[in-house]
C-alpha positions as CSV (number, residue, x, y, z in Angstrom):
1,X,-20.1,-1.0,-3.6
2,X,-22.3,-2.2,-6.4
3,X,-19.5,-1.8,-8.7
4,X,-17.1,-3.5,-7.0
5,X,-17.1,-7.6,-6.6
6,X,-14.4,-7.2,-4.0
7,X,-12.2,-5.2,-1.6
8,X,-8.7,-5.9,-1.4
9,X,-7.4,-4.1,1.6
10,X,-4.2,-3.3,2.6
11,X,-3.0,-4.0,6.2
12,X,-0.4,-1.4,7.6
13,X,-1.1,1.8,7.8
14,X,-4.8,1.3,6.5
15,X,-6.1,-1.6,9.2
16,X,-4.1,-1.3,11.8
17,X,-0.7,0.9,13.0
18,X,1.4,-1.9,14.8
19,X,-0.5,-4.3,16.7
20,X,-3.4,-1.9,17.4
21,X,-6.3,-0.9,14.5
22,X,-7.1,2.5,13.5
23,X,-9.8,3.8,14.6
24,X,-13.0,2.7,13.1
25,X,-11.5,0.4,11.1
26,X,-12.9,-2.9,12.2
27,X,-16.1,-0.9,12.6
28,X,-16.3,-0.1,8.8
29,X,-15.1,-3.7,7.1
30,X,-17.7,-5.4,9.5
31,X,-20.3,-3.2,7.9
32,X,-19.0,-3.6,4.7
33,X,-19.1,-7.2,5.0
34,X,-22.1,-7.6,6.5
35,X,-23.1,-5.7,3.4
36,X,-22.2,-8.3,1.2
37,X,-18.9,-7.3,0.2
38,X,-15.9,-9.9,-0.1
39,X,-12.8,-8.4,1.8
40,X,-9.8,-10.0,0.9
41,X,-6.3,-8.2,3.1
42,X,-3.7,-8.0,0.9
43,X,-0.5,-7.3,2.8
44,X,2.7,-6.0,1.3
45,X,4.7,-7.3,4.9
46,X,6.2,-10.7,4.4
47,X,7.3,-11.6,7.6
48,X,4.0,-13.4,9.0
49,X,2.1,-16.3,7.7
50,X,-1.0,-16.0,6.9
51,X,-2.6,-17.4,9.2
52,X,-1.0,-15.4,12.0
53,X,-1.6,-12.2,10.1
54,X,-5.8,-13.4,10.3
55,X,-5.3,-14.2,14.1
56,X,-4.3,-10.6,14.7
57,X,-7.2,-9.8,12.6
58,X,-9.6,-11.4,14.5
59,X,-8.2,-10.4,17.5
60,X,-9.3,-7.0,16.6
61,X,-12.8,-8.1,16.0
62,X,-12.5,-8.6,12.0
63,X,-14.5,-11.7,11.0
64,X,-11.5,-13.7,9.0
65,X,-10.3,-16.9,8.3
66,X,-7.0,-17.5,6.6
67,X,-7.8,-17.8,3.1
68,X,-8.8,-14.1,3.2
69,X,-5.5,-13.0,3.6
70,X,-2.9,-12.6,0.7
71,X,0.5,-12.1,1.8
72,X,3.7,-10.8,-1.0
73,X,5.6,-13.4,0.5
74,X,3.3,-16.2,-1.2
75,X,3.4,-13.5,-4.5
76,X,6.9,-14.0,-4.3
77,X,7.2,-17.9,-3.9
78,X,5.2,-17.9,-7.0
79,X,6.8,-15.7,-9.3
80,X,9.8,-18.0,-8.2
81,X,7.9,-21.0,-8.8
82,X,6.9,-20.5,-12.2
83,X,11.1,-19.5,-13.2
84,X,12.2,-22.7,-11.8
85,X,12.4,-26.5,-11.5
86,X,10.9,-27.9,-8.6
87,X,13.1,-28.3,-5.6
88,X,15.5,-25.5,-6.8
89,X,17.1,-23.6,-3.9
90,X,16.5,-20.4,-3.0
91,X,18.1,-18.5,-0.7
92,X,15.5,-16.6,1.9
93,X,16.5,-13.2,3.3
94,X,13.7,-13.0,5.6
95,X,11.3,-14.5,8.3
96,X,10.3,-18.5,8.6
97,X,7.3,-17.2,7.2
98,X,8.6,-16.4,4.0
99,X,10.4,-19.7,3.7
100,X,7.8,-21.8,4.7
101,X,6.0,-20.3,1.6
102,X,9.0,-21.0,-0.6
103,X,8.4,-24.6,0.7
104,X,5.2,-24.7,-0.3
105,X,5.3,-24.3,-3.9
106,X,7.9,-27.4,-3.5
107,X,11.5,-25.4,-3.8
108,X,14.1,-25.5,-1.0
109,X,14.8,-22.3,1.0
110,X,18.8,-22.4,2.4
111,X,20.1,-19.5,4.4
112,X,23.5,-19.8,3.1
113,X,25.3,-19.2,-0.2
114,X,27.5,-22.5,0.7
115,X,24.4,-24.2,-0.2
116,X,24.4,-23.0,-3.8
117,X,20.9,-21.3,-4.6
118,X,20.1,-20.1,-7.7
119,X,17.6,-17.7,-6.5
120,X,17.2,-15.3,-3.8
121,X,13.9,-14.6,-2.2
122,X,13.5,-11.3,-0.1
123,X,10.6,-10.3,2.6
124,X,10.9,-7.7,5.5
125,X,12.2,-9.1,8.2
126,X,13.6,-7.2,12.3
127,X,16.1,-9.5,12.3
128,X,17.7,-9.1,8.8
129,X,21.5,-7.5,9.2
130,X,24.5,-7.8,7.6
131,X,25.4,-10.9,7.5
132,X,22.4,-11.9,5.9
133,X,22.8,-9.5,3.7
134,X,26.2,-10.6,2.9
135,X,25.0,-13.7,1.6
136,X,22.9,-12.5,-0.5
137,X,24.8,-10.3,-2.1
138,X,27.8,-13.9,-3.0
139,X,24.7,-15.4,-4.5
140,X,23.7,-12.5,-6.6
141,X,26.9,-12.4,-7.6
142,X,27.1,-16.3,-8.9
143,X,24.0,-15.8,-11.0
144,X,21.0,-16.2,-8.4
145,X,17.7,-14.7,-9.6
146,X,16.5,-11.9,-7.0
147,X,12.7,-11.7,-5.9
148,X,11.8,-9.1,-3.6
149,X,8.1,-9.4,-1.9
150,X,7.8,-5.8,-1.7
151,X,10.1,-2.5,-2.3
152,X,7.9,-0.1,0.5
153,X,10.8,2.1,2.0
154,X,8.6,2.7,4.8
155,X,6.7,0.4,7.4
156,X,3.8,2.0,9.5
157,X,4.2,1.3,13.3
158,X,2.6,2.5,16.0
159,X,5.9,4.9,17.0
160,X,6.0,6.0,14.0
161,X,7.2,5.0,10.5
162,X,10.3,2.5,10.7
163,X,12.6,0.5,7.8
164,X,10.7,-0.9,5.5
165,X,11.9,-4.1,2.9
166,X,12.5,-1.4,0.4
167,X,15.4,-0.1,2.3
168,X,17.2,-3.6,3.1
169,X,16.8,-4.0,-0.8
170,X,18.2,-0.7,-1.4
171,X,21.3,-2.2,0.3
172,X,21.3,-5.2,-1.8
173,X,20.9,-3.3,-4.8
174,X,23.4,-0.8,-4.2
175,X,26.2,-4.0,-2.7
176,X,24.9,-6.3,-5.9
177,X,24.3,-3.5,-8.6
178,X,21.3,-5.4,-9.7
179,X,17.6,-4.9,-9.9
180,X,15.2,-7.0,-8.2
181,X,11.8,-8.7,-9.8
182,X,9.1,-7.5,-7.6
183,X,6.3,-9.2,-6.6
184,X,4.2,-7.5,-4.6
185,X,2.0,-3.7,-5.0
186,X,2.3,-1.5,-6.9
187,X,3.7,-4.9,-9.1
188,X,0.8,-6.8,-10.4
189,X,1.4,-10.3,-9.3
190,X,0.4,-10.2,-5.4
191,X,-3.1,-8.5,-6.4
192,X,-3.9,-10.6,-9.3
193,X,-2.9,-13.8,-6.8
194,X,-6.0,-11.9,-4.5
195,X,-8.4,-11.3,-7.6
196,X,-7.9,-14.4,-9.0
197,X,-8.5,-16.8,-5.1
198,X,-12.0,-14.9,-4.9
199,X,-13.1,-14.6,-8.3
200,X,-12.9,-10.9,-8.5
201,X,-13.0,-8.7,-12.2
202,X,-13.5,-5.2,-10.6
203,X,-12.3,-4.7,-7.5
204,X,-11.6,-1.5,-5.5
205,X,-7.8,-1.4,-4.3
206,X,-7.5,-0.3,-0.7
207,X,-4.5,1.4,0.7
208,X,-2.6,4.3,2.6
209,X,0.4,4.5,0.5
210,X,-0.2,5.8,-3.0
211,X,3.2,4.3,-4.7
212,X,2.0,0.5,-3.6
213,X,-1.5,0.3,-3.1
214,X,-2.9,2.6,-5.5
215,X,0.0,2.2,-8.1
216,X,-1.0,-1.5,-7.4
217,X,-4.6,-0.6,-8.2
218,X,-3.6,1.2,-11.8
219,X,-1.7,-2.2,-12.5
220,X,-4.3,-4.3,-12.7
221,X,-6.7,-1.4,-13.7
222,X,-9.0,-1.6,-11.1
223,X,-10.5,1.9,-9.1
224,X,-8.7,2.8,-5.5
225,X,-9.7,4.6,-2.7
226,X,-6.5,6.3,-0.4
227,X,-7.4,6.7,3.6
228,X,-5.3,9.5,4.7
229,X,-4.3,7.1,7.9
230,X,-0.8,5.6,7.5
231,X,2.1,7.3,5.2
232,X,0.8,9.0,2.2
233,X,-0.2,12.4,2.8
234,X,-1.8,15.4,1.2
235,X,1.4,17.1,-0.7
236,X,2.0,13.6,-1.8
237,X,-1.1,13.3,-3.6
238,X,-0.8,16.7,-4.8
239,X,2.2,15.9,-6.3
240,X,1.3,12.7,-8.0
241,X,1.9,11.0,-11.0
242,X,-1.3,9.8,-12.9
243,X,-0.4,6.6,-12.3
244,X,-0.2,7.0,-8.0
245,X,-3.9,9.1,-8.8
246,X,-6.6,7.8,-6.8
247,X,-10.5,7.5,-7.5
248,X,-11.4,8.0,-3.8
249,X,-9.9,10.2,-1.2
250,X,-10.8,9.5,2.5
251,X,-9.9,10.3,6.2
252,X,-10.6,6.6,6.7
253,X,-12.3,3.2,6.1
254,X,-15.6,4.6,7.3
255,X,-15.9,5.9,4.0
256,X,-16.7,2.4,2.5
257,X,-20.2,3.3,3.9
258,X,-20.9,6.4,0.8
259,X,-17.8,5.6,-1.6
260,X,-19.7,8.6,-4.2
261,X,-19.5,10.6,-1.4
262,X,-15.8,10.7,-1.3
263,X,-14.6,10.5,-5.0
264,X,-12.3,13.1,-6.3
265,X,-14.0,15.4,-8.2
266,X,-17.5,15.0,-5.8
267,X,-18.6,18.7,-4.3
268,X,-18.3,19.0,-1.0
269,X,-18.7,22.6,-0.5
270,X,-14.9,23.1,-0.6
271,X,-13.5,25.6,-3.5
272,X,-10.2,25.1,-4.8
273,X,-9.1,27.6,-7.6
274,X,-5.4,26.7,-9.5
275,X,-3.9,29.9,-10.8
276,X,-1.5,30.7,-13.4
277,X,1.7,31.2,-11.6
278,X,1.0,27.2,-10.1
279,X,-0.6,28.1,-6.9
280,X,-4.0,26.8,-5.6
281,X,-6.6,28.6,-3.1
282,X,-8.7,27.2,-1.1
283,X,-11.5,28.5,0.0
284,X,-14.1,26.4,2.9
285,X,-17.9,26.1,3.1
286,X,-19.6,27.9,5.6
287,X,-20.0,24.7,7.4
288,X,-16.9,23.2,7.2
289,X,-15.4,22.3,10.5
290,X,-11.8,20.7,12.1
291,X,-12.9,17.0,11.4
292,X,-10.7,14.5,9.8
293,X,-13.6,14.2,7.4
294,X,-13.8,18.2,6.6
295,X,-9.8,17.8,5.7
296,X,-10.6,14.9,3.1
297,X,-12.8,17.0,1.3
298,X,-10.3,19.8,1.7
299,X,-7.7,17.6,0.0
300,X,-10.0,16.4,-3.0
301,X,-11.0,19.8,-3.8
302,X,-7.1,20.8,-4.2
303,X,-6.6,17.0,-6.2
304,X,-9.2,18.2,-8.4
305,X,-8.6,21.4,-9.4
306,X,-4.9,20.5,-9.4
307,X,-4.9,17.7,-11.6
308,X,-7.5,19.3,-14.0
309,X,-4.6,22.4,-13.9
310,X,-1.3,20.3,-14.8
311,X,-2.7,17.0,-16.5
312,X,0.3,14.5,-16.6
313,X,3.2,16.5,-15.5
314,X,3.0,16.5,-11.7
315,X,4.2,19.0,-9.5
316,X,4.0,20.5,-5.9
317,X,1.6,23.2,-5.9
318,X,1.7,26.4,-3.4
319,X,-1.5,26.3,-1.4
320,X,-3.0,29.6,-0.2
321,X,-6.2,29.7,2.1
322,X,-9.4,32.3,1.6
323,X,-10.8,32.8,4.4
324,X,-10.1,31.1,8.6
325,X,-11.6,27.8,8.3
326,X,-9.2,26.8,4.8
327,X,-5.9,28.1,6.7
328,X,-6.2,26.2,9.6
329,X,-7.1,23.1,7.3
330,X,-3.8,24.2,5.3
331,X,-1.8,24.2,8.3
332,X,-3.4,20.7,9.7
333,X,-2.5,18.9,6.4
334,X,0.7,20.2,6.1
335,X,0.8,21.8,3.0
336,X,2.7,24.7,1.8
337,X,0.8,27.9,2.7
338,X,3.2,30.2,0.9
């Protein structure tokens, strides 16, 4: 953590999975706090206020206070802010949360388009439906400038993985034929609103998805470590993009503890060997076990010999197993055993 002067953390999917945290989780930020580290929580979801989002973290045993939580709905008030004249109207497709925030860099939040906004202002929201929608959609078509907080199809729950903002924009988008400004990860102003509150030139970006949080991280060029706990998974980072690549690969926040432990590229026993034809094998230590742990390093041993195999130009490998141990691992990630 020496090389790091903060940890912007990501919430769903990395801290907790609904109202309930992943295991370990509070365990491993304590320790990392009590370590010295600054933890910032950097949230993508724009539906609570700050300060309720750091009362649910405390309430899991996370020593907080409401300045250490960054939200994309007060990324998206500002990118808003800084296009407009005070006291401008915007129109907020989302929770009170998100318009107190528009508030509070002094423009107006209206819910209708009879009130004549010249923006729009969208966060994730249970509650948003058609008719919100709708109007929307009038005041896109007068001219309104669109912010969305966030564009994550996907929203971690604990049943599962439910509608995300992304998908109520994709309805906007596809009823307005127009393109959104984006404020939050992987877009660079909801991060850069976190480095710049605490002071912070190298941080490590903290996340489960790799097209937000560690995107996000590549934005603002700072290092990333994935936790294989909320929606990316192993063919996904297999199949990714340089710029979705992360510097650390873990089954969790534990690995905060012995981040050189769990960089990709770092030998852990596991062999992965790419092949001409595209494939990869994998072959397991003689110590390797069925832990979540064992499966990380499974998973940076493919990454690594992988990425070294097809440089820029990403594509999903078939993944064959040498021996017991690698094909069970195979089959618990997921991944194609051909």
């Amino acid at each position: 953590m020496t090389r790091h002067d903060a940890l912007l953390v990501d919430l769903d999917g990395t801290v907790y999975a609904g109202p309930d945290a992943i295991p370990g989780a509070v365990e491993a930020l304590e320790a990392a706090r009590g370590r010295g580290a600054t933890v910032s929580y950097v949230t993508n979801n724009a539906s609570r206020t700050p300060g309720a989002v750091a009362g649910h973290l405390a309430d899991l045993g996370l020593t907080v206070t409401e300045d250490d939580v960054v939200t994309s709905a007060q990324a998206g008030a500002a990118v808003l802010a800084e296009q407009l004249d005070p006291g401008a109207t915007v129109l907020v497709l989302g929770t009170d949360a998100l318009a107190d925030e528009i508030t509070a860099v002094g423009l107006k939040p209206v819910r209708t388009h009879d009130d004549e906004p010249v923006a729009v202002v969208q966060g994730h929201s249970p509650d948003t439906g058609w008719r919100q929608l709708a109007e929307a959609t009038l005041a896109l078509a007068d001219g309104a400038t669109w912010v969305a907080c966030n564009i994550d199809p996907t929203l971690p729950s604990e049943r599962g993985l439910l509608p995300g903002n992304g998908s109520m924009v994709a309805a906007l988008r596809h009823a307005s034929r127009q393109e959104p400004q984006v404020a939050g990860k992987p877009a660079a102003p909801l991060l850069r609103q976190a480095m710049e509150r605490v002071g912070a030139h190298t941080p490590l970006v903290v996340g489960d998805r790799l097209d937000t949080d560690i995107a996000g991280g590549h934005a603002v060029g700072a290092e990333s470590l994935l936790v294989l706990t909320g929606v990316s998974t192993a063919a996904d980072l297999l199949a990714a993009p340089p710029e979705q690549r992360p510097t650390y690969v873990a089954a969790g926040l534990e690995a905060l503890g012995d981040l050189d432990a769990v960089r990709v590229g770092h030998d852990d026993g596991w062999r992965a060997t790419a092949h001409d034809d595209g494939s990869l094998e994998l072959a397991a230590p003689a110590d390797a076990g069925d832990t979540a742990e064992d499966r990380a390093a499974a998973v940076r041993a493919l990454c690594t010999a992988h990425w070294d195999a097809v440089g820029d130009d990403p594509r999903a490998p078939t993944v064959r197993a040498a021996d017991e141990v690698a094909g069970r691992t195979i089959s618990a990630l997921g991944l194609d055993a051909g």
